[in-house]
C-alpha positions as CSV (number, residue, x, y, z in Angstrom):
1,X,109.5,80.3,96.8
2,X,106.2,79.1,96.4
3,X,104.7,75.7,96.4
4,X,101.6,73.5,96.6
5,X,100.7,69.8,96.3
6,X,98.0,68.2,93.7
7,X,97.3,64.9,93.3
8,X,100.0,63.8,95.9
9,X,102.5,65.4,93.9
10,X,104.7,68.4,95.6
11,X,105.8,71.0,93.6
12,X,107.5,74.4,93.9
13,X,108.8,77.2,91.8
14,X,109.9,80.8,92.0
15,X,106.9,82.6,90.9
16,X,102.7,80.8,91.7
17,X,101.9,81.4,88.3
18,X,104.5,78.6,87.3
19,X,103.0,76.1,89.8
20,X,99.4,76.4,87.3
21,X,101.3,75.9,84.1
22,X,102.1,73.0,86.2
23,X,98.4,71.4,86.8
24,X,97.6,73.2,90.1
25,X,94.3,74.1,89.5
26,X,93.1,78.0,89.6
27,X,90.8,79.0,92.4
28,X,91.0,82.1,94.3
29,X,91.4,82.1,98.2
30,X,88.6,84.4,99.2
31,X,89.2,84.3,102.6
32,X,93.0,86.0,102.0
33,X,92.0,88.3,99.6
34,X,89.3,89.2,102.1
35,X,91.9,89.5,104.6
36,X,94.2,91.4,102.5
37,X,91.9,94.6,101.9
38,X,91.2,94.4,105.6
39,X,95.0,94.9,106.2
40,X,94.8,91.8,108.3
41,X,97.5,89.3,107.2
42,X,98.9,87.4,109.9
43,X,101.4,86.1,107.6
44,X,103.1,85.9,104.4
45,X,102.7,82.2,104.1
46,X,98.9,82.5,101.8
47,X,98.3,84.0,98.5
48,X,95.4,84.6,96.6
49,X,95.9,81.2,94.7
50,X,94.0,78.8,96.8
51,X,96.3,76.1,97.8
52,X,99.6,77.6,96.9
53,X,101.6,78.8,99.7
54,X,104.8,80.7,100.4
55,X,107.7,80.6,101.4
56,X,109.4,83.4,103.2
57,X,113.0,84.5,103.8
58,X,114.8,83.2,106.4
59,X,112.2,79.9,106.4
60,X,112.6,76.3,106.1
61,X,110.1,73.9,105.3
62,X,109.9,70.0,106.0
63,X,107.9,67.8,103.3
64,X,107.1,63.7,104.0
65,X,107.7,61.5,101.3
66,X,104.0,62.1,99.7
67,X,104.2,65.5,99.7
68,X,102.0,67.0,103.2
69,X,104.0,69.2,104.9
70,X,105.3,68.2,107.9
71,X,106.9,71.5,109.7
72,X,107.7,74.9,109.1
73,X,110.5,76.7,110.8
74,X,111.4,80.1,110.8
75,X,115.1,81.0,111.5
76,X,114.7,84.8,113.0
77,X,111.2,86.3,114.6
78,X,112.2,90.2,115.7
79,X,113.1,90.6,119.1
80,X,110.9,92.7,121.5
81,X,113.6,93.0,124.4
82,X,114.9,97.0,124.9
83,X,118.6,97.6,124.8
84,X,120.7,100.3,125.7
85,X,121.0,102.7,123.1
86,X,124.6,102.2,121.6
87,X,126.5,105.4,120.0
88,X,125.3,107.1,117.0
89,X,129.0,105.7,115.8
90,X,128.2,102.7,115.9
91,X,124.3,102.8,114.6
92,X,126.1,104.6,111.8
93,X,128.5,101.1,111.6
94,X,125.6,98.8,111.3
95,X,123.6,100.3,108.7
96,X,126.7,101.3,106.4
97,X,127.3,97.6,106.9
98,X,123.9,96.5,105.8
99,X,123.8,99.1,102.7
100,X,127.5,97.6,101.2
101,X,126.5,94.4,101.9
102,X,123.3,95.2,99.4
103,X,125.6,96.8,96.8
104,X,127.3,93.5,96.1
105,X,126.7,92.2,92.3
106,X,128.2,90.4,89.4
107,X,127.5,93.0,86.8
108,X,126.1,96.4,86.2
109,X,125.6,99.5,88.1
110,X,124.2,100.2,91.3
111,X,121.1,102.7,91.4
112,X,118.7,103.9,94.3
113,X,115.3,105.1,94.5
114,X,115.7,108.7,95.6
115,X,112.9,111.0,97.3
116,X,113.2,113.8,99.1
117,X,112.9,111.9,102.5
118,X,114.7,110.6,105.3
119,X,115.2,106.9,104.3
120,X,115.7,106.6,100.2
121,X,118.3,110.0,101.2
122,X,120.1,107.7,104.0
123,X,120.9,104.7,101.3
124,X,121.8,107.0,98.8
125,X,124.1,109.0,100.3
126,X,125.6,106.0,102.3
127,X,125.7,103.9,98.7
128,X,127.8,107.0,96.8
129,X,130.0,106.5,99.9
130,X,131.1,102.9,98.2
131,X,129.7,104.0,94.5
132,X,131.4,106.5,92.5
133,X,129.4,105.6,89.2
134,X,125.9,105.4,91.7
135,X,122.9,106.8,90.0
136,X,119.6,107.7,92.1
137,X,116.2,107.6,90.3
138,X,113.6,109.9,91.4
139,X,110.1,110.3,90.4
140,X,108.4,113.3,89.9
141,X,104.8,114.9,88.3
142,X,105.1,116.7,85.1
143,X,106.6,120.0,85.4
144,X,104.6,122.4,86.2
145,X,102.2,120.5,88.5
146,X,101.6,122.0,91.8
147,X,98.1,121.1,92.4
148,X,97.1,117.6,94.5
149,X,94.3,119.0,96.3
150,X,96.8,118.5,99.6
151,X,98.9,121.7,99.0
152,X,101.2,121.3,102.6
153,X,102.6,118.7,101.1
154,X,106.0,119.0,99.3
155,X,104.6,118.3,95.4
156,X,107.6,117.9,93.4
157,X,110.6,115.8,95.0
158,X,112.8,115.7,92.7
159,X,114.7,119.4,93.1
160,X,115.3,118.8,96.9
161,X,116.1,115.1,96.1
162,X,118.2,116.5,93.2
163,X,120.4,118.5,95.8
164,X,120.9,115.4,98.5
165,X,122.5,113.5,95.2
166,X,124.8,116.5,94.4
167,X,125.6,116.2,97.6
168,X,127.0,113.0,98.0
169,X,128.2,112.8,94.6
170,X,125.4,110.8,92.7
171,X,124.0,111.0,89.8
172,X,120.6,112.2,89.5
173,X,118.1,110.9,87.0
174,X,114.6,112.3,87.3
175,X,111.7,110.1,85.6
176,X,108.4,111.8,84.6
177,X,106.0,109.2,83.4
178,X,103.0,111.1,82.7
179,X,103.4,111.1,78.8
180,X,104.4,107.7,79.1
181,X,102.3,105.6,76.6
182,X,101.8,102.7,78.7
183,X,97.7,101.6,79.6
184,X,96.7,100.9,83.1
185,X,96.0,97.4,82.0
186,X,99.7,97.2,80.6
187,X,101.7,98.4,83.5
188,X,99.3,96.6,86.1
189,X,99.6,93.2,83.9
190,X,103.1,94.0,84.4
191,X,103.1,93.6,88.1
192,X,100.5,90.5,88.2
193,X,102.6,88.4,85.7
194,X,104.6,87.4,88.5
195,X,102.9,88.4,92.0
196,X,101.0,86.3,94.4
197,X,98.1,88.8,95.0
198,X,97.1,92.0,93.3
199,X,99.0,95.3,93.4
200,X,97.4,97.3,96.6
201,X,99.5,100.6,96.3
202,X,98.2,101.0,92.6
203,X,98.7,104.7,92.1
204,X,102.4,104.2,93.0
205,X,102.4,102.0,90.0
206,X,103.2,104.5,87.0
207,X,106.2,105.9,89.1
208,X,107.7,102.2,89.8
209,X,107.4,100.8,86.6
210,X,109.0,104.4,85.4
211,X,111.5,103.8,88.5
212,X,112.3,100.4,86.6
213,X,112.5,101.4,83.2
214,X,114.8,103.6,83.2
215,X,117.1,102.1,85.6
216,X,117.7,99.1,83.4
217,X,117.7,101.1,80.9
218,X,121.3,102.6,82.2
219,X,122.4,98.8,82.8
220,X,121.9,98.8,86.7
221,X,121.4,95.3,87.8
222,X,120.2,96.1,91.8
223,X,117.8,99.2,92.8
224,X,118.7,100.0,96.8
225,X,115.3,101.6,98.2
226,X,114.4,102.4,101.8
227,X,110.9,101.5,101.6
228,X,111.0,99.5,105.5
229,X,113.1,102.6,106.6
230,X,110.2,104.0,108.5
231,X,110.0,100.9,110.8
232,X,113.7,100.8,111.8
233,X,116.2,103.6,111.0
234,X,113.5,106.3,110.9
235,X,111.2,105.0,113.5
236,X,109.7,107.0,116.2
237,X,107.9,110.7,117.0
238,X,104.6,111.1,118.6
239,X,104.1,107.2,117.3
240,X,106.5,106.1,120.3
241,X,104.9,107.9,123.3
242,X,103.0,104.9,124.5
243,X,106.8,103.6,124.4
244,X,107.6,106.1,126.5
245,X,104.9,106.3,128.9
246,X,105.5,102.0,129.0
247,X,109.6,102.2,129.8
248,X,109.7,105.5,131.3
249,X,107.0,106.3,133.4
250,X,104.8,109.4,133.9
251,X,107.1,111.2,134.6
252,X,109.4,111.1,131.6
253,X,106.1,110.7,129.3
254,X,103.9,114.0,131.0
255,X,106.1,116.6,129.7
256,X,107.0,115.2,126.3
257,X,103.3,114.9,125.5
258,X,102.5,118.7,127.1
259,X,105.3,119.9,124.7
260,X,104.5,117.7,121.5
261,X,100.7,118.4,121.7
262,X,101.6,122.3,121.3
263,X,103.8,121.9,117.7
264,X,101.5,122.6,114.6
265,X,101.3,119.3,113.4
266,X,100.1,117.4,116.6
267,X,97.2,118.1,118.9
268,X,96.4,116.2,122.0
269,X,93.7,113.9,120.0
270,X,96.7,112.5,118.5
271,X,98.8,112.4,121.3
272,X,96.2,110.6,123.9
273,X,95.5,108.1,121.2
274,X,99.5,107.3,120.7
275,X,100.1,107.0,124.4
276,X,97.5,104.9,125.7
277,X,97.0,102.3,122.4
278,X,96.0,99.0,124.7
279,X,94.2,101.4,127.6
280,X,90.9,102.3,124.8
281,X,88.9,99.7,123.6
282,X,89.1,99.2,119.5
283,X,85.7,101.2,119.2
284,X,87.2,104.0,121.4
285,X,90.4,104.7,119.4
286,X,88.1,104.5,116.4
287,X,86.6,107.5,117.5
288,X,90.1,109.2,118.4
289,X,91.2,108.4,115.1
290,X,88.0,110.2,113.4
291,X,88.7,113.4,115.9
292,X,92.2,113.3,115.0
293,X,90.7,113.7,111.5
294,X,92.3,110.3,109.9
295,X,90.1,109.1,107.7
296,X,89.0,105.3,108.2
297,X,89.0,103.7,104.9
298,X,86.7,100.7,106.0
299,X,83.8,102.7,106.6
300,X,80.6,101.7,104.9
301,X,80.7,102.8,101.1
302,X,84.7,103.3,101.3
303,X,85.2,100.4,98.9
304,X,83.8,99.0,95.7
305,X,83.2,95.3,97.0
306,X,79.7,93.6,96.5
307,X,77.7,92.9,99.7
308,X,78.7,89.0,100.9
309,X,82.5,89.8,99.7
310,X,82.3,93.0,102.1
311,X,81.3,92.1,104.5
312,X,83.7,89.8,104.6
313,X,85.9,91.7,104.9
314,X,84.5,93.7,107.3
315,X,84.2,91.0,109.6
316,X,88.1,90.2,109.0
317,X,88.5,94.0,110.5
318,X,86.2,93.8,113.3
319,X,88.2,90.7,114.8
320,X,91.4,92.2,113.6
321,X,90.3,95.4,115.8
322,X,89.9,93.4,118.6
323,X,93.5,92.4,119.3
324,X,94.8,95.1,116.8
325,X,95.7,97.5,119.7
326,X,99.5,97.5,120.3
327,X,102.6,99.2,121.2
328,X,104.6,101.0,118.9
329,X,107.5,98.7,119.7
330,X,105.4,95.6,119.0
331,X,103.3,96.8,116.1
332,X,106.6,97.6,114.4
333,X,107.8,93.9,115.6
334,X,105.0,92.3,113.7
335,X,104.9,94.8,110.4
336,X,108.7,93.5,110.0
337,X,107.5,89.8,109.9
338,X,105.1,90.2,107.4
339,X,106.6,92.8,105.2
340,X,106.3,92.4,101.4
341,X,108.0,94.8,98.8
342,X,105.5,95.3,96.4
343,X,108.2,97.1,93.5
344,X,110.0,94.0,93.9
345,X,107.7,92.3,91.3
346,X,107.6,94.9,88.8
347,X,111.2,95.9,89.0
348,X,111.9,91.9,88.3
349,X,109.9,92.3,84.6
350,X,113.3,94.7,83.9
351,X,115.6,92.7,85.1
352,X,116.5,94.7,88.3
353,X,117.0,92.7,91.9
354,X,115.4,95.3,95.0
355,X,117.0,95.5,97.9
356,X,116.3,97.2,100.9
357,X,119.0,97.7,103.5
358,X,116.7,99.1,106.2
359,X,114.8,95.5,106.3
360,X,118.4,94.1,107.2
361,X,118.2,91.7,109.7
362,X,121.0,93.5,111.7
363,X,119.2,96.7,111.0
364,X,116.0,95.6,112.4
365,X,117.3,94.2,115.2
366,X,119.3,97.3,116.1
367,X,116.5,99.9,115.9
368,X,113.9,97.4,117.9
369,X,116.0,97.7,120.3
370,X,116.1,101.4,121.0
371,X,114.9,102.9,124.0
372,X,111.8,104.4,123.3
373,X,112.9,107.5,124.8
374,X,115.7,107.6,122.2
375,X,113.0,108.1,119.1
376,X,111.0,111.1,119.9
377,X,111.7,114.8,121.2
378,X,109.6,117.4,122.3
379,X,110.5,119.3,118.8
380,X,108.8,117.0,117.3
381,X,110.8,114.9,113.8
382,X,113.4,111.8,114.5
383,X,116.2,113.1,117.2
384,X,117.8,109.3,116.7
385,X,118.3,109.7,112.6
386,X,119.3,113.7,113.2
387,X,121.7,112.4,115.9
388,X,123.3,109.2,113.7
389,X,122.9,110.7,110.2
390,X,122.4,114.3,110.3
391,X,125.4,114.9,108.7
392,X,124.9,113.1,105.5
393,X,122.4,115.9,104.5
394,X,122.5,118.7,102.5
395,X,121.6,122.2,104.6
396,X,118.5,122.2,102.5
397,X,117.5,119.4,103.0
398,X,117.3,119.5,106.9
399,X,115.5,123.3,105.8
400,X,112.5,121.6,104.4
401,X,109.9,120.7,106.8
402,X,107.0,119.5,104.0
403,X,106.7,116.1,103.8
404,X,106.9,114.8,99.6
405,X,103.8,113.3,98.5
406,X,104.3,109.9,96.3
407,X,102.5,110.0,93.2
408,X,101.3,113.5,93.4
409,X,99.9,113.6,90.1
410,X,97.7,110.2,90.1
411,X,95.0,112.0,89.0
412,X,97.1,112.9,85.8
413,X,98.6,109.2,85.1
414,X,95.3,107.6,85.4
415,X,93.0,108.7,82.7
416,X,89.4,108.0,82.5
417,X,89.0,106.6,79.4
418,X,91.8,104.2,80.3
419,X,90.2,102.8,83.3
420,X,87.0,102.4,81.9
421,X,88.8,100.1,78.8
422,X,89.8,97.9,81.6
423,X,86.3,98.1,83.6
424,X,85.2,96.3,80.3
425,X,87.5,93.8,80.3
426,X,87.0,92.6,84.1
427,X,83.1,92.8,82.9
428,X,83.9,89.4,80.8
429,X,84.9,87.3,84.3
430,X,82.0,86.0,86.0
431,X,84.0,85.5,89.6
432,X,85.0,89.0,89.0
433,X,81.5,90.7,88.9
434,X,80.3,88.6,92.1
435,X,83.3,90.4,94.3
436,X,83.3,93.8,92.9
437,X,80.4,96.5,92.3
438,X,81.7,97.2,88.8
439,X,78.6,99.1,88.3
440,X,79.3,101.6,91.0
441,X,82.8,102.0,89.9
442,X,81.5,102.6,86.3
443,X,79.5,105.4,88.0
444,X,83.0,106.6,89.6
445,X,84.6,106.9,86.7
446,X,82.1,108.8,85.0
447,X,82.1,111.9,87.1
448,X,86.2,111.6,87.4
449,X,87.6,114.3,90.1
450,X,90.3,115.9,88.3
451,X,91.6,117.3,91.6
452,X,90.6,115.8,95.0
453,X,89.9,118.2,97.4
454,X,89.1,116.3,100.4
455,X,91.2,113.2,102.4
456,X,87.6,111.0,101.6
457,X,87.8,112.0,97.4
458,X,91.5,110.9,97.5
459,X,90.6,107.6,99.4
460,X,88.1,106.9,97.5
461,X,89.6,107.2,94.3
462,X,93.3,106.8,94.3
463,X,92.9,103.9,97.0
464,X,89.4,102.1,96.8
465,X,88.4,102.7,93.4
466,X,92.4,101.5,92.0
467,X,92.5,98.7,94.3
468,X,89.2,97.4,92.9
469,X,90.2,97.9,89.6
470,X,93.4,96.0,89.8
471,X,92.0,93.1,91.5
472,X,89.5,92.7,89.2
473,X,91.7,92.4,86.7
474,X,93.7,90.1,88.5
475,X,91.0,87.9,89.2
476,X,90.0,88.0,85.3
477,X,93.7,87.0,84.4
478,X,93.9,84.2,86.8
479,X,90.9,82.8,87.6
């Protein structure tokens, strides 16, 4: 729920949008959408409309007679005490639980959002355990694509995710949207018709509003997705050796790290800046991160901002950096508080409710709990899924050792000639050309890389350059 007060009067509604149709006036918070391409929200309780707030699940608000708000509770905050580990049985319990729970519905069918990895595989092939009529959604780049520019990972999902839904007994619906007729402007519009900021995952957009299509169009009325998966029931590897070192001592922590540091994927870059994340100093593990080869996307030049509005947001990082140094156990803590589904929004334009059963409160609560030691071995992967749900896999599956790569042909779904259509229209808002360099991502556009061939060219244009160009036109729509 959202809400706001104007001229003493309170007012709420489902979507912010509504609350402007209502008299709120339209002015854009800065300061949060500063804070939002720093990656620094403390909360979900702003938006980009200034003045409207929201709020979250599992909230409650009190409001005095002339509309000032008086206090804001919050039912559940994640809990940051260990427990003992309980039996993969009865992990197994709790999330089968939380994904029946999801299934419930007055009408339609039940689908999923199906990729070839760990968590969209788990609520599938726990859902077709409940489902006989379940149908799983994936994906996938037009056939024939194999080329990303990041050839290790696995490029086309949907055979691999194809065999975990033959598995279980699914049925398997692959959706290539890269013929599809829809404009960036269209499909973006889509998503900010409804949304309290603009879409930040934008080259994820094609495949969700494909996603959401199609589903409806087979009269499902819920999508089950595992999008928060990787913070509870596949949490863990080299991320949780701080963890380790923390609960277990040196002892336990020396030889995991001597053993991890030798697989192919890991070197001991990675693995000193995983197990000591409060020990270096923000500008230390900066330079870890850059040795470690991660690219840092708030460099200079790595977005499309004008000067005042960037460094704005640099300045957001910078304090962010400050206390940003945390455990595993606790960074996961505070990502759960202020999680936001972004394929909520658009999957709501078709009619579809999302629901993600590895956000479940007894879900998160179960996995925070885990003993560190419990989410990482010295072969590397996620002992604690293999151990609890292992045997919902396919053979194959558990063969394939590539990560899938979302989106994998961007470069294909967003055309050039499109984007630059909707570079002219954010060119007509005024408040639009004093926070974005519009000529530099005119310039962008213009010499278009087909194929990305390094982690900064896929940064820069599938991330910065996008982002800019949704906001933009979110700030044009709205403001």
């Amino acid at each position: 729920m959202f809400y706001g007060t104007h001229e003493g009067v309170f007012m709420c509604a489902s979507i912010p949008q509504a609350l402007h149709r209502a008299g709120m006036p339209a002015i854009l918070d800065v300061e949060y959408s500063a804070a939002t391409f720093a990656m620094a929200e403390a909360s979900l309780d702003a938006t980009m409309f200034k003045g409207i707030r929201r709020l979250g699940p599992g909230e409650a608000i009190t409001f005095s007679m002339d509309g000032a708000a008086i206090s804001r509770t919050r039912i559940w905050h994640p809990d940051t005490q260990v427990q003992r580990a309980p039996s993969p049985e009865r992990v197994f319990e709790i999330v089968e639980k939380a994904v029946t729970a999801a299934l419930r519905r007055s009408r339609g069918l039940a689908a999923t959002q199906l990729s070839a990895g760990r968590d969209s595989g788990l609520i599938t092939t726990m859902a077709a355990r409940h489902e006989p009529h379940l149908v799983a959604f994936t994906a996938a780049p037009s056939r024939g694509f194999f080329d990303s520019g990041l050839p290790h990972f696995l490029q086309d999902e949907s055979e691999l995710a194809g065999t975990v839904a033959r598995w279980c007994g699914a049925r398997h619906h692959v959706v290539r949207t890269v013929d599809d007729s829809s404009s960036f402007m269209e499909t973006v519009r889509r998503f900010h018709a409804t949304s309290a900021r603009s879409v930040l995952n934008v080259r994820n957009v094609f495949w969700w509003d494909g996603i959401g299509r199609a589903a409806s169009a087979t009269g499902a009325s819920i999508l089950l997705t595992g999008s928060i998966g990787n913070l509870t029931v596949s949490a863990g590897g080299v991320n949780a050796l701080g963890d380790v070192r923390r609960e277990e001592g040196l002892g336990r922590w020396w030889p995991l790290a001597q053993k991890l540091a030798l697989l192919p994927d890991v070197d001991w870059k990675t693995v000193a800046n995983q197990s000591f994340p409060v020990l270096f100093p923000a500008r230390v593990r900066r330079g870890l991160r850059k040795l470690a080869r991660r690219p840092d996307r708030f460099s200079p030049g790595r977005n499309l901002f004008r000067q005042d509005f960037q460094e704005r947001v640099a300045a957001i990082r910078a304090e962010k950096g400050r206390y940003d140094q945390r455990f595993y156990h606790e960074e996961r803590a505070q990502a759960l508080e202020v999680v936001d589904l972004e394929e909520r929004t658009l999957a709501a334009h078709y009619g579809l409710s999302v629901r993600d059963p590895t956000a479940d409160l007894r879900v998160a609560k179960l996995f925070l709990g885990m003993p560190a030691i419990d989410l990482v071995s010295e072969k590397g992967g996620r002992p604690l899924f293999d151990r609890c749900f292992g045997p919902l896999f396919p053979p194959e599956w558990h063969d394939e050792r590539r990560r899938g790569l979302q989106s994998a042909d961007w470069m294909e779904q967003f055309r050039p000639n499109d984007l630059l259509e909707t570079l002219e229209e954010i060119e007509t808002s005024n408040l639009a050309r004093e926070l974005i360099d519009l000529p530099y991502a005119q310039q962008l556009l213009q010499r278009w890389v087909s194929v990305p061939t390094t982690p900064a060219e896929q940064l820069l244009y599938s991330g910065s350059l996008l982002e800019a160009l949704a906001f933009g036109l979110f700030v044009k729509d709205h403001f």
